[in-house]
VOGU-3710 file (C-alpha; in Angstrom, 3 decimals, decimal comma):
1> xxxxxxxxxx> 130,601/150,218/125,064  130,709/152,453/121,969  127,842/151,731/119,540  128,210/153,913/116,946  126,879/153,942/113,816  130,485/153,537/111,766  130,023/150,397/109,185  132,775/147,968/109,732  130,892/145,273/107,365  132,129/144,330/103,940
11> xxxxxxxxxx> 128,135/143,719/103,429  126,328/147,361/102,926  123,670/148,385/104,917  121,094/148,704/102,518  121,860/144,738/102,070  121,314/143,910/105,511  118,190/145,888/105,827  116,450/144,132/102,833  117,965/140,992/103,882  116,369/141,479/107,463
21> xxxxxxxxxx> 113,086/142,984/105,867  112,573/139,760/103,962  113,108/137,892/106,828  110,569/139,759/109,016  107,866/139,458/106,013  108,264/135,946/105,963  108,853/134,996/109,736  106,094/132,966/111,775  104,099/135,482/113,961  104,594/138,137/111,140
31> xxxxxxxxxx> 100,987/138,757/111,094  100,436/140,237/114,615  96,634/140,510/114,196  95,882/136,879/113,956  98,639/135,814/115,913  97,455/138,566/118,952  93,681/137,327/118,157  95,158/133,874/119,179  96,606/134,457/122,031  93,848/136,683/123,403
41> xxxxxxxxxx> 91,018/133,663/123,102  93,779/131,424/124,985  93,552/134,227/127,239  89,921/134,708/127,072  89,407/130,697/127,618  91,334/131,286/130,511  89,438/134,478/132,600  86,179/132,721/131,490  85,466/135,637/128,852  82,181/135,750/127,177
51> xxxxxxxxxx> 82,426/134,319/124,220  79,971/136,358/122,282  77,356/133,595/122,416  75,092/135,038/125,006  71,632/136,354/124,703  69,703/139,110/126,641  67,378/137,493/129,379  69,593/133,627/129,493  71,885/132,760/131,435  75,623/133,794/130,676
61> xxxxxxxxxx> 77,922/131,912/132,955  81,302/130,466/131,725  82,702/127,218/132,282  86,593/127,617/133,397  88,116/123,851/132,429  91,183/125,799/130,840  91,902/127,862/133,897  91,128/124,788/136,276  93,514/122,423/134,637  96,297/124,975/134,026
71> xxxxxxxxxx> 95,936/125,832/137,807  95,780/122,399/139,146  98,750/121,426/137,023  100,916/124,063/137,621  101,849/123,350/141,266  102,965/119,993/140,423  105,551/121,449/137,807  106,633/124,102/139,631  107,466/121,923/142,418  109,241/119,587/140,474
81> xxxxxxxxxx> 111,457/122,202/138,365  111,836/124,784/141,662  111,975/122,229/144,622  115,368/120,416/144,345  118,320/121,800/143,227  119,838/119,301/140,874  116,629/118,785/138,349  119,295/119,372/135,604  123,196/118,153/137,065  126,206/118,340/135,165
91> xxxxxxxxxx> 127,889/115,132/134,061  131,502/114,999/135,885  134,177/113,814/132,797  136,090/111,761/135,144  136,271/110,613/138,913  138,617/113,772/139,381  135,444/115,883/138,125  132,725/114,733/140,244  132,761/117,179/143,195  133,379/120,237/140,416
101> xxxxxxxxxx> 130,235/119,145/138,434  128,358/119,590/141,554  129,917/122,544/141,787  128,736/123,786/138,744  125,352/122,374/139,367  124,447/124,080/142,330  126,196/127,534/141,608  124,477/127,465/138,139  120,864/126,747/139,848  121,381/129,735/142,303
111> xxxxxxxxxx> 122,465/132,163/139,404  119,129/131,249/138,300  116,987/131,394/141,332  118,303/133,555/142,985  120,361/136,147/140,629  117,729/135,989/138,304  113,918/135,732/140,198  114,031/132,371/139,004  110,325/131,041/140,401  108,615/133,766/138,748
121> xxxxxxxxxx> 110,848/133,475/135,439  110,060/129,816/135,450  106,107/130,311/136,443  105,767/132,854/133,984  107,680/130,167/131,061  105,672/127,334/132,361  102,120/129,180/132,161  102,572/130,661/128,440  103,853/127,367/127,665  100,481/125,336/128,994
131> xxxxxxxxxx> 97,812/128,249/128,108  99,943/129,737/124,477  101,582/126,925/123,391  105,139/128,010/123,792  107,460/129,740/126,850  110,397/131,427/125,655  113,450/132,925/127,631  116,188/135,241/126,401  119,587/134,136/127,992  122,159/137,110/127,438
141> xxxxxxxxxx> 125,301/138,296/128,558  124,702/141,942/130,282  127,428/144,741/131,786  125,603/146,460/134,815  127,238/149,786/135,585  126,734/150,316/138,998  127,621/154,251/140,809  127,720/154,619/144,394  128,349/157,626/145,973  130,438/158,250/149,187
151> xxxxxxxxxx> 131,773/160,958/151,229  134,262/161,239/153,404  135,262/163,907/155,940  138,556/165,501/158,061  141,061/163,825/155,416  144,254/165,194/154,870  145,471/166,081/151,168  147,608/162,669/150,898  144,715/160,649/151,114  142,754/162,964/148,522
161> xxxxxxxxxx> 145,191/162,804/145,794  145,143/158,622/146,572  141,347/158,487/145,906  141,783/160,694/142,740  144,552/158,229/141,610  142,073/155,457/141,956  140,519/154,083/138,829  136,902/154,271/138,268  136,686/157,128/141,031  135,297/160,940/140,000
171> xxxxxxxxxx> 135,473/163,135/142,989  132,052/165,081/142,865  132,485/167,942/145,500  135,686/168,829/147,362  135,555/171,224/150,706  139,065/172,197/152,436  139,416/174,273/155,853  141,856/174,507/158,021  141,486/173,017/162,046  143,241/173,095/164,951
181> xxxxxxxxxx> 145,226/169,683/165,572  146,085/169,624/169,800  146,090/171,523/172,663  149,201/173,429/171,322  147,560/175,698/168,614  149,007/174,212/165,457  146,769/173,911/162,372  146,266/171,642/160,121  144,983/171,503/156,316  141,884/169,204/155,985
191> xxxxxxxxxx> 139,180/167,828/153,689  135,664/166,653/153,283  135,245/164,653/149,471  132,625/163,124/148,015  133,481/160,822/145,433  131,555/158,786/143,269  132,925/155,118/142,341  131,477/153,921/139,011  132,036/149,644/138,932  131,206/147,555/136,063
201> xxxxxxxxxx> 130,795/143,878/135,865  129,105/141,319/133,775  126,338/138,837/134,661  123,534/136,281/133,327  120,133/137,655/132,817  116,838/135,604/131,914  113,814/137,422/130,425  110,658/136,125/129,661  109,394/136,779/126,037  105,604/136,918/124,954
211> xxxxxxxxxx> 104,644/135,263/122,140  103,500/138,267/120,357  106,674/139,651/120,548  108,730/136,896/118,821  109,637/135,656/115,343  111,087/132,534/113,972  111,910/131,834/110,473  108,903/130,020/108,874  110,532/126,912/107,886  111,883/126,233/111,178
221> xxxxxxxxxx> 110,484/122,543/112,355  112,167/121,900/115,432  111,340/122,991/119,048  115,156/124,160/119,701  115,801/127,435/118,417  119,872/126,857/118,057  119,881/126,396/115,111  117,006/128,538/113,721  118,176/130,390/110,349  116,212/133,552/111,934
231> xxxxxxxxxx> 114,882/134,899/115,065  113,723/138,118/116,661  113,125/139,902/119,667  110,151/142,933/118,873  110,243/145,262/122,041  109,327/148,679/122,937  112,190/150,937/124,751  112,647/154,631/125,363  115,593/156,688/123,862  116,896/157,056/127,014
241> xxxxxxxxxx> 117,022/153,411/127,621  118,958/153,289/124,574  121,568/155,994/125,206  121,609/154,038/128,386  123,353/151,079/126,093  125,786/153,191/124,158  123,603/154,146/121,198  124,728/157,875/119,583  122,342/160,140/120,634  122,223/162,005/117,829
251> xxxxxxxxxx> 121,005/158,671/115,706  118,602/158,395/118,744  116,887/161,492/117,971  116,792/160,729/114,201  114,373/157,418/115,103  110,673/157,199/114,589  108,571/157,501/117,581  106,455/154,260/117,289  104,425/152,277/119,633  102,431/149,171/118,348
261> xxxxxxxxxx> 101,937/147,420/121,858  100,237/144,715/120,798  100,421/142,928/124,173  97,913/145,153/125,598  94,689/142,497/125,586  96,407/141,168/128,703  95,429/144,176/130,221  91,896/144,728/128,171  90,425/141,388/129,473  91,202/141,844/132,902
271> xxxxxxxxxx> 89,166/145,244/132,868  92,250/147,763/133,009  93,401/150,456/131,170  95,324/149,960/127,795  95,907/153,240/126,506  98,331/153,346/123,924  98,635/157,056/123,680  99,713/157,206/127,272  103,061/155,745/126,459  103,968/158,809/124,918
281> xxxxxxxxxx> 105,419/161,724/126,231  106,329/165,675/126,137  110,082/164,739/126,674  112,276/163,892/124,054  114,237/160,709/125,956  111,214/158,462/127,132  110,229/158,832/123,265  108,819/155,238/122,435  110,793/153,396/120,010  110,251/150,074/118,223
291> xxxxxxxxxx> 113,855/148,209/118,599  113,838/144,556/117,039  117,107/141,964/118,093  117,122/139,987/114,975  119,737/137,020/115,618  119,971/135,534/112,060  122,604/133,816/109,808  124,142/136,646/107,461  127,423/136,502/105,015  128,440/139,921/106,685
301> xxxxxxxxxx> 131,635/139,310/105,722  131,067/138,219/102,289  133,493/135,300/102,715  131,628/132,786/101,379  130,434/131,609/105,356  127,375/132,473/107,004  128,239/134,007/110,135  125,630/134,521/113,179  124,708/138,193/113,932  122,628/140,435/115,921
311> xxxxxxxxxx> 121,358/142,782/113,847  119,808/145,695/116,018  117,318/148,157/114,345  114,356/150,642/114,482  111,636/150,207/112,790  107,460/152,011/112,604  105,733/148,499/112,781  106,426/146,154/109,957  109,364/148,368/108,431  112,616/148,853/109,144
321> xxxxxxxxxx> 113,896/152,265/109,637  117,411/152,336/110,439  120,118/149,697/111,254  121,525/150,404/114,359  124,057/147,643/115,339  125,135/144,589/113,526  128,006/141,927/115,627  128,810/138,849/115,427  127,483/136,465/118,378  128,304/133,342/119,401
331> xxxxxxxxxx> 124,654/131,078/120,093  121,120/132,323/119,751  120,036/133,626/123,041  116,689/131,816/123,330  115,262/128,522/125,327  111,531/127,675/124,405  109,508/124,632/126,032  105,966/123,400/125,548  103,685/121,199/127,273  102,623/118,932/123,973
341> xxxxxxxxxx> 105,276/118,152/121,354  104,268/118,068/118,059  106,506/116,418/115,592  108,700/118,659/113,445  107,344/122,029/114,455  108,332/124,880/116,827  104,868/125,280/117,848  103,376/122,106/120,466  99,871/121,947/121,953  98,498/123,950/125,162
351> xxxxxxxxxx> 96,194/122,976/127,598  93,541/125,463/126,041  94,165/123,517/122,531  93,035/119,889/124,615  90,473/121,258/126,699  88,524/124,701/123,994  85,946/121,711/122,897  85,098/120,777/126,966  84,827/124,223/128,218  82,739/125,387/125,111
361> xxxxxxxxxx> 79,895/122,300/125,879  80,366/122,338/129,328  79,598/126,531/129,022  76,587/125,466/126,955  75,432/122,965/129,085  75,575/125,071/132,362  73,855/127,724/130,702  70,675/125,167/129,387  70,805/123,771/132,978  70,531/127,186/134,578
371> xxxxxxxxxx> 67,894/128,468/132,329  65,649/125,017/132,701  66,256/126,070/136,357  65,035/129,755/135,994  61,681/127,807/133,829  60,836/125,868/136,922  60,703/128,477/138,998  59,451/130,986/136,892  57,414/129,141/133,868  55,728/129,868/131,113
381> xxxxxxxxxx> 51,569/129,685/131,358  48,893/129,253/128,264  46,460/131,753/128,801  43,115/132,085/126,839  42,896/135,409/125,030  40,481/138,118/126,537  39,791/136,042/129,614  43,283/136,774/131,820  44,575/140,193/132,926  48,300/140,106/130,864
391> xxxxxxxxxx> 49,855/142,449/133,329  48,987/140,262/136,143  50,648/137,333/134,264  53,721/139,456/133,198  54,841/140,116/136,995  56,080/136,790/138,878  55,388/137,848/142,602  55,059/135,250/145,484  51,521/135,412/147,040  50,336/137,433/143,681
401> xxxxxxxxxx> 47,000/137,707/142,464  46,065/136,053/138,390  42,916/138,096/137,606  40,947/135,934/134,963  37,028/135,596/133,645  37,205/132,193/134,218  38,560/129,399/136,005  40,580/127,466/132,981  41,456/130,740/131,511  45,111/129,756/132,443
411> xxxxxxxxxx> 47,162/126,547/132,480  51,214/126,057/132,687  53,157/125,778/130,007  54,794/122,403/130,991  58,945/122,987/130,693  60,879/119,366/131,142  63,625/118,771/133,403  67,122/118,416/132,259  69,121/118,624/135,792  69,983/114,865/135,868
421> xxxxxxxxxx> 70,959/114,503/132,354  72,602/117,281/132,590  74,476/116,496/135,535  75,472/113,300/134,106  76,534/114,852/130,699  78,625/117,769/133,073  80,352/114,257/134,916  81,190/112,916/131,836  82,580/116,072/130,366  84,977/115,585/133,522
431> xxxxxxxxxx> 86,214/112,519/133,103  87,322/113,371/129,622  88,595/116,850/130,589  90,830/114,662/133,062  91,375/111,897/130,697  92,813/114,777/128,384  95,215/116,630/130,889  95,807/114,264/133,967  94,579/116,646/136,232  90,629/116,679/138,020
441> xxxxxxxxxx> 89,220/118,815/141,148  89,775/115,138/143,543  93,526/115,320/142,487  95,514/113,218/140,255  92,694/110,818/140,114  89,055/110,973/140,964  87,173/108,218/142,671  84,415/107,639/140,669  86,402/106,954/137,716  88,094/104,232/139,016
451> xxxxxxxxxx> 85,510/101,421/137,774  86,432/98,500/138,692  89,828/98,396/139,684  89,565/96,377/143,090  92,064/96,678/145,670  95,392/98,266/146,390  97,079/97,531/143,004  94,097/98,370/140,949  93,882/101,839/142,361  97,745/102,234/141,739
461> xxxxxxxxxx> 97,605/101,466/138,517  94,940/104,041/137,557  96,675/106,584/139,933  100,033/105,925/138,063  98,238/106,264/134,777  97,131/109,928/135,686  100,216/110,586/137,278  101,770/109,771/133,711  100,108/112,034/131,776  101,386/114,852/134,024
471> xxxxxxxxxx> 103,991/113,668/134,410  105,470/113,681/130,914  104,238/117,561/130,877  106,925/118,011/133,320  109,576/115,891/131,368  109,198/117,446/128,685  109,371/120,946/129,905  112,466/119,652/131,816  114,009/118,401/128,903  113,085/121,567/126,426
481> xxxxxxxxxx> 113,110/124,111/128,697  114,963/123,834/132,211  118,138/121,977/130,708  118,901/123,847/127,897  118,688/127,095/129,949  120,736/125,270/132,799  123,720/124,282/130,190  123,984/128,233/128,115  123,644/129,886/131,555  126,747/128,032/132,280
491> xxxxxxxxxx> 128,354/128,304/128,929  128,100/132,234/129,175  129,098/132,551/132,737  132,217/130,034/131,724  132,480/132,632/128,459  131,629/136,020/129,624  131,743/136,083/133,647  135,139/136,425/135,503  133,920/137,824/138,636  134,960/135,874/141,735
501> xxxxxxxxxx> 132,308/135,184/143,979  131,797/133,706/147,302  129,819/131,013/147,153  128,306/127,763/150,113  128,809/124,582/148,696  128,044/121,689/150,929  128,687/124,005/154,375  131,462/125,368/153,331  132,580/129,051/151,414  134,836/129,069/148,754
511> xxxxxxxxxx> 136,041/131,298/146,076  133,995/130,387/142,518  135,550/131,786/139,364  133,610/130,191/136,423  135,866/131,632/133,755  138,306/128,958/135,299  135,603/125,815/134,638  137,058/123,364/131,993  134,214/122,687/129,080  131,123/120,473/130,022
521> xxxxxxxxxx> 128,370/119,332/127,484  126,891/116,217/128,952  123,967/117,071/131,655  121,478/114,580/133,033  117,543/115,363/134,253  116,541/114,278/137,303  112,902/114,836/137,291  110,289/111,432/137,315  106,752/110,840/135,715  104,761/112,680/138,543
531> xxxxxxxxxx> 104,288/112,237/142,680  103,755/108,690/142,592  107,678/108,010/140,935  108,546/110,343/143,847  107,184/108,482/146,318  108,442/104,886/145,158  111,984/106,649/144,932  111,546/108,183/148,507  110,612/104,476/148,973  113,767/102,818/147,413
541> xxxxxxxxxx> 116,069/105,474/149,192  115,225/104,030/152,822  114,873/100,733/151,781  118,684/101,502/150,953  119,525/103,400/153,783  118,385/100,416/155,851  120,670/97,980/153,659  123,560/100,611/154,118  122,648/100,185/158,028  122,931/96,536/158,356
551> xxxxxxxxxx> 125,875/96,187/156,119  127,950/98,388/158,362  126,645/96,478/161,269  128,342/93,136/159,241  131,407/95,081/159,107  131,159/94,272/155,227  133,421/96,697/152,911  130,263/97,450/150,640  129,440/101,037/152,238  131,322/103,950/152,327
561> xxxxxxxxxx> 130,546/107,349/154,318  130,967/108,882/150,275  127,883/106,192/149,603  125,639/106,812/152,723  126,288/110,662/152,382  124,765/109,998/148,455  121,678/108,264/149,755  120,651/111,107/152,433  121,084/113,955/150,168  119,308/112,214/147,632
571> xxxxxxxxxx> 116,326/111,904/150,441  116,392/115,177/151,647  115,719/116,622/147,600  113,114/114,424/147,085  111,383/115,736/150,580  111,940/119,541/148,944  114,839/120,357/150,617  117,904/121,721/148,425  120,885/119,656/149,721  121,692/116,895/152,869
581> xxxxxxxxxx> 124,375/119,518/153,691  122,515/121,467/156,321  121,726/118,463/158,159  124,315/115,918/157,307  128,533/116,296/156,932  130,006/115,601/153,313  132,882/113,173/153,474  134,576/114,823/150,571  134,557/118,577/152,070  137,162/120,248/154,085
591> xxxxxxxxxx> 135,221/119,482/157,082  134,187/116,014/156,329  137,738/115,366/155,744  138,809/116,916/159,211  136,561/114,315/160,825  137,650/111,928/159,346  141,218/112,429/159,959  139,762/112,571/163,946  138,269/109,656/163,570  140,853/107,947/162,686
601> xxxxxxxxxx> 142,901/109,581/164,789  140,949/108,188/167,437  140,304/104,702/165,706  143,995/104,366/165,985  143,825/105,440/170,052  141,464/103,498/170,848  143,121/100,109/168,483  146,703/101,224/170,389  144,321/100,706/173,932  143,515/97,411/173,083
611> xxxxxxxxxx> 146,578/96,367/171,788  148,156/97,722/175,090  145,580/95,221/177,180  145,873/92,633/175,269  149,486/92,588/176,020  148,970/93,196/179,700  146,906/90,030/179,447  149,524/87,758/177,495  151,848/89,253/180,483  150,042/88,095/183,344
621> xxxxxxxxxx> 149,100/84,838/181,638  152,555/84,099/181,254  153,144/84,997/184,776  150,978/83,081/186,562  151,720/80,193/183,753  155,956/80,986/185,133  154,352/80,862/188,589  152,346/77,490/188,262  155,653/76,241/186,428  157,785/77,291/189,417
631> xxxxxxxxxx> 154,575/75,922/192,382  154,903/72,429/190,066  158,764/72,342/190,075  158,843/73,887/194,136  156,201/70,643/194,524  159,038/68,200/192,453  161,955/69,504/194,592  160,163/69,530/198,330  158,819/66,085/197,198  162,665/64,691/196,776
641> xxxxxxxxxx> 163,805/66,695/199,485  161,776/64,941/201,816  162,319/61,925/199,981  166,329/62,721/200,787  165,288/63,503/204,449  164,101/60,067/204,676  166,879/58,399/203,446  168,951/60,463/205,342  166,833/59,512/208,529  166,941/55,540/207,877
651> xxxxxxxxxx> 171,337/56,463/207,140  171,491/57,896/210,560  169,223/54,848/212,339  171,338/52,850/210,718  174,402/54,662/211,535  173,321/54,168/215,543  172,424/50,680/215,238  176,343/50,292/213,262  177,604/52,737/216,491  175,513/49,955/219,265
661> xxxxxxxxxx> 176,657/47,070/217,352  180,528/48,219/217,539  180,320/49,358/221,366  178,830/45,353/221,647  181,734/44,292/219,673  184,197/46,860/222,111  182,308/44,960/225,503  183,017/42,322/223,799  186,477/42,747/222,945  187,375/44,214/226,398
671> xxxxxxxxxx> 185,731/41,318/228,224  188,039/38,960/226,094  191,500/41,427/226,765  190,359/41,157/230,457  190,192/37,828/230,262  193,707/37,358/228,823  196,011/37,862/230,756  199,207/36,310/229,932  198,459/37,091/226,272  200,749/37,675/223,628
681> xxxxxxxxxx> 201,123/41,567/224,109  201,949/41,830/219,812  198,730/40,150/219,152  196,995/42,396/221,738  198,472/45,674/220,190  197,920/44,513/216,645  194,194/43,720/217,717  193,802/47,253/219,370  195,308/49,148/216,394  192,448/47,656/214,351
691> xxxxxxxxxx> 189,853/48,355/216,629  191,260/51,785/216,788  190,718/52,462/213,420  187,053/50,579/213,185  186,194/53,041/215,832  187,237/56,082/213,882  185,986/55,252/210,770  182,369/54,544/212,497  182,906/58,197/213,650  183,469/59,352/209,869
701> xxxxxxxxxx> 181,249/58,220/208,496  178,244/59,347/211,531  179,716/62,723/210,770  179,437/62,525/207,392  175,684/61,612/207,577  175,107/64,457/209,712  176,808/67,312/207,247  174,165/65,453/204,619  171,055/65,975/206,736  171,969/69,217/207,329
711> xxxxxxxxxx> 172,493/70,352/203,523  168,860/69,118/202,866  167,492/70,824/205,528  168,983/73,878/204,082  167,761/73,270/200,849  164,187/72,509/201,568  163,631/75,409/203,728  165,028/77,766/200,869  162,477/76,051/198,182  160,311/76,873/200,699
721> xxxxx> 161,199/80,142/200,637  160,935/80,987/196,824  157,748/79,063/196,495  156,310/81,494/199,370  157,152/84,505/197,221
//
């Protein structure tokens, strides 16, 4: 990036220097001795400093109520902003956009945690917001050049010119000899290169600020800094750093060495070295220069329209030495939280604000107590004058000898005791230190403040009343702090970034291109009123993964895998784990969707088995129903069968009694022809022709009755047959 120092600006430079001056003069923090003064007692208050009270020969401990609360407070925010992923998720803008805004969510998290050192960025925000009064981050756009440097060896000359036709590649050293190829002698023309491959690509960076280093516009009354008329960035660099940037080197060496450091009571109250004169040095490029980022609202382009600029420049302190850079940006770069909002300022209220007053009568206190203590060990005597050796009385030695004239020459100097008022005013002091910032040595709440509360509920309620006070703390720095940053480091990587990355999402890789993501400006916090709202939501989650169980047991359509899958993720991040993903399969991924495609695969299997066997049932019901049908119908038929036999029988009897009857009649007959004998022989013919034919027809019809019984027989014994198979 070229940075030189040609004006493109309609505005002249000596405008935009006294503009900026002006600014600077009349900025908050301007005055960096009282604002560094203020800081370092915060600081002070915090390392239990002396504070400048103590006398020679008395006690000189140091209460540390600011540094207790701060510490006992800070694990509870940390895990709250740094133990779930989704604190701050993206609000999808239809049902088409839900799995991309958790897209966004998580990918925009681990730019931040892990891209960026995200714990200690956040620690270090969270701490200067509870012990100065306000954290502030820079969120910028930056283009890393990175150089690596490879060689390779025994390449032929095609494959040199290709890596020399390669953009971004500088071939540092080439070396070419000449080798044998095979066993035949030929030769060949090789090369060993070294090339070095310079790559460039832009990412998100998050710095911490300190306060010391920052201005705002005096008049600013708001907590967000977006719309801030003026800001500024006051930091110390080397020249080299900024020929590093693209700054003309020749302007570089033009700049005033300078080097206020006025952060450097961190390092005086903590006993170390904070030599500013050290930061210089013999060579030219790690010169120290002032550089101040002012991000203000300027008519560069004298159109009538305030623009928003960066206006980079050099200054000795308080003065401004030379403009180096002026362009247009598009959003201040800054995110600031505090622990205690105050109305209509940028400034809140730290935890060394609430708790100065404790820790200064608490340090008083312990230091009376101790020295009452020191008294009753070591007390003061009333001796009479001339009658008591002094230097006896001056040295307190067990088993010492008091050399006096007489035997009342001495008495003690009676000192009163102040341990149990003082130990009761110290307990009291405790319960308002906690009353003040939520926070005790027992905990979130301390027993012996819980009065009279009786019972289960009582104790909730005071626990929940602690846990609020916290609680809100961590709101509020959630809803300051941790979501702005959230939604402008995903404006500038949707802006700025274009780099395809890999990226997990829900057990899966896949290809993340935020220049692609559509615009997104609703977001949601998901961050409660301390550990107790944790708990009754860890609560509420199993009471509804229970519901979820015993609805799917009804075989109700109320639950879907999408809803149960919702439930456990939301249980694992409230145990501290980042995602359900590891543990659990997400319906709407690639893989979720596989199984479910097998399991319905295999639904349909198993639904096709049963259909098969229940028609294997219907087909032998209906076969042994055909079979009864045919047993009842074989039963029917043999029933008139042997009804038919018997009739057929009694035909026959009757048939032979018909056939006895007639041979009677014949005897009969025959007895009469024998005894005519002179009959008339027409009369005896006519008589025989009818007999004749009597006889015949009796033989017809026996027959006849026969053939019948026969033809049943046959039938019944082939029913018999078919009802036997």
């Amino acid at each position: 990036m070229d940075r030189s120092t040609n004006w493109p600006w309609a505005m002249e430079e000596a405008e935009v220097m006294a503009i900026v001056q002006a600014e600077l003069d009349d900025a908050s923090f301007s005055d960096t001795e009282t604002i560094s003064t203020q800081l370092e007692t915060a600081l002070g208050y915090y390392l239990g400093a002396p504070d400048g009270k103590e006398v020679v020969g008395r006690s000189t401990v140091t209460s540390t109520d600011v540094a207790d609360a701060v510490e006992w407070i800070m694990p509870q925010i940390m895990e709250a902003l740094v133990g779930q992923c989704d604190i701050v998720e993206f609000i999808p803008n239809g049902q088409r956009d839900v799995m991309q805004a958790q897209l966004e969510t998580e990918y925009v998290h681990d730019v931040i945690v892990t891209e960026n050192n995200g714990f200690i960025k956040l620690y270090t925000f969270v701490k200067d917001a509870l012990l100065q009064r306000n954290g502030l981050l820079k969120v910028y756009v930056d283009e890393e050049d990175t150089s690596v440097t490879t060689t390779y060896t025994g390449i032929d000359k095609a494959s040199v010119e290709a890596l020399a036709a390669m953009p971004n590649i500088e071939i540092q050293q080439l070396y070419a000899y000449e080798q044998v190829i095979d066993l035949t002698g030929e030769v060949g023309l090789f090369h060993d290169v070294t090339i070095k491959r310079q790559e460039r690509s832009r990412c998100v960076k998050i710095d911490n600020v300190p306060l010391e280093r920052f201005r705002v516009n005096s008049q600013h009354t708001s907590l967000d800094l977006s719309g801030a008329r003026f800001t500024a960035h006051i930091e110390q660099t080397t020249v080299s750093d900024l020929a590093r940037m693209g700054f003309d080197e020749d302007m570089l060496m033009e700049l005033p060495s300078y080097n206020s450091y006025r952060s450097d009571y961190r390092f005086r109250l903590q006993g170390e070295s904070s030599n500013v004169s050290s930061l210089n040095s013999d060579d030219p490029s790690l010169a120290s220069v002032e550089v101040a980022e002012c991000f203000m609202r300027m008519d560069i382009n004298k159109d009538g329209i305030a623009e928003l600029v960066k206006v980079t420049l050099a200054s000795d302190g308080d003065t401004i030495q030379k403009v180096m850079l002026v362009e247009q940006i598009e959003c201040m770069p800054w995110v600031s939280t505090t622990g205690i909002l105050m109305s209509h300022k940028f400034q809140g209220l730290s935890l060394f604000d609430r708790l100065k007053e404790i820790q200064d009568q608490k340090t008083a206190l312990l230091r009376n107590l101790l020295d009452n203590l020191y008294l009753q060990n070591n007390g003061r005597v009333i001796a009479v004058e001339n009658q008591v050796t002094l230097d006896d009385l001056m040295v307190s030695r067990p088993g010492g000898i008091i050399r006096v004239k007489r035997i009342d020459a001495i008495a003690p100097f009676i000192t009163p005791q102040i341990a149990q008022e003082a130990f009761s005013m110290l307990d009291y002091l405790d319960r308002v230190r906690a009353g003040r910032s939520g926070v005790d040595a027992e905990g979130n709440a301390s027993p012996k403040s819980m009065g009279d509360a009786v019972g289960s509920e009582g104790v909730d309620r005071l626990l929940n009343a602690k846990e609020a006070l916290v609680g809100l703390i961590v709101r509020t720095i959630a809803e300051t702090g941790v979501k702005p940053l959230c939604c402008k480091v995903r404006d500038l990587l949707h802006n700025h970034v274009d780099t395809i990355r890999d990226f997990e999402f829900r057990g899966q890789w896949i290809k993340v291109n935020p220049s692609e993501w559509v615009d997104r400006r609703r977001t949601r916090v998901k961050v409660g009123s301390g550990t107790g709202d944790k708990k009754a939501k860890m609560a509420a989650l199993q009471a509804v993964i229970e519901a979820q169980k015993e609805i799917a047991a009804a075989g109700q359509p109320l639950v879907s895998p999408e809803k149960v899958y919702a439930a456990l993720d939301d249980f694992c991040k409230l145990t501290g784990l980042l995602s359900g993903s590891k543990y659990f399969v997400d319906p709407l991924s690639d893989e979720g969707k596989k199984l479910s495609e097998q399991s319905s695969a295999n639904a349909k299997q198993e639904q096709e088995k049963v259909l098969a066997g229940q028609m294997l049932t219907l087909k032998a019901e209906q076969q042994f129903a055909n079979a009864e049908q045919l047993k009842a119908q074989s039963m029917i038929e043999n029933s008139r069968i042997k009804a038919q036999e018997l009739s057929a029988r009694g035909l026959l009897e009757r048939a032979k009694i018909e056939n006895v009857s007639m041979k009677q009649q014949f005897e009969q007959i025959k007895a009469l022809q024998d005894s005519i004998h002179a009959g008339d022989k027409l009369a005896l013919e006519q008589f025989k022709i009818i007999l004749d034919g009597a006889i015949k027809l009796t033989e017809i019809e026996a027959n006849t009755i026969s053939e019948q019984n026969r033809n049943f027989s046959d039938n019944a014994a082939e029913v018999g047959a078919n009802y036997g198979r």
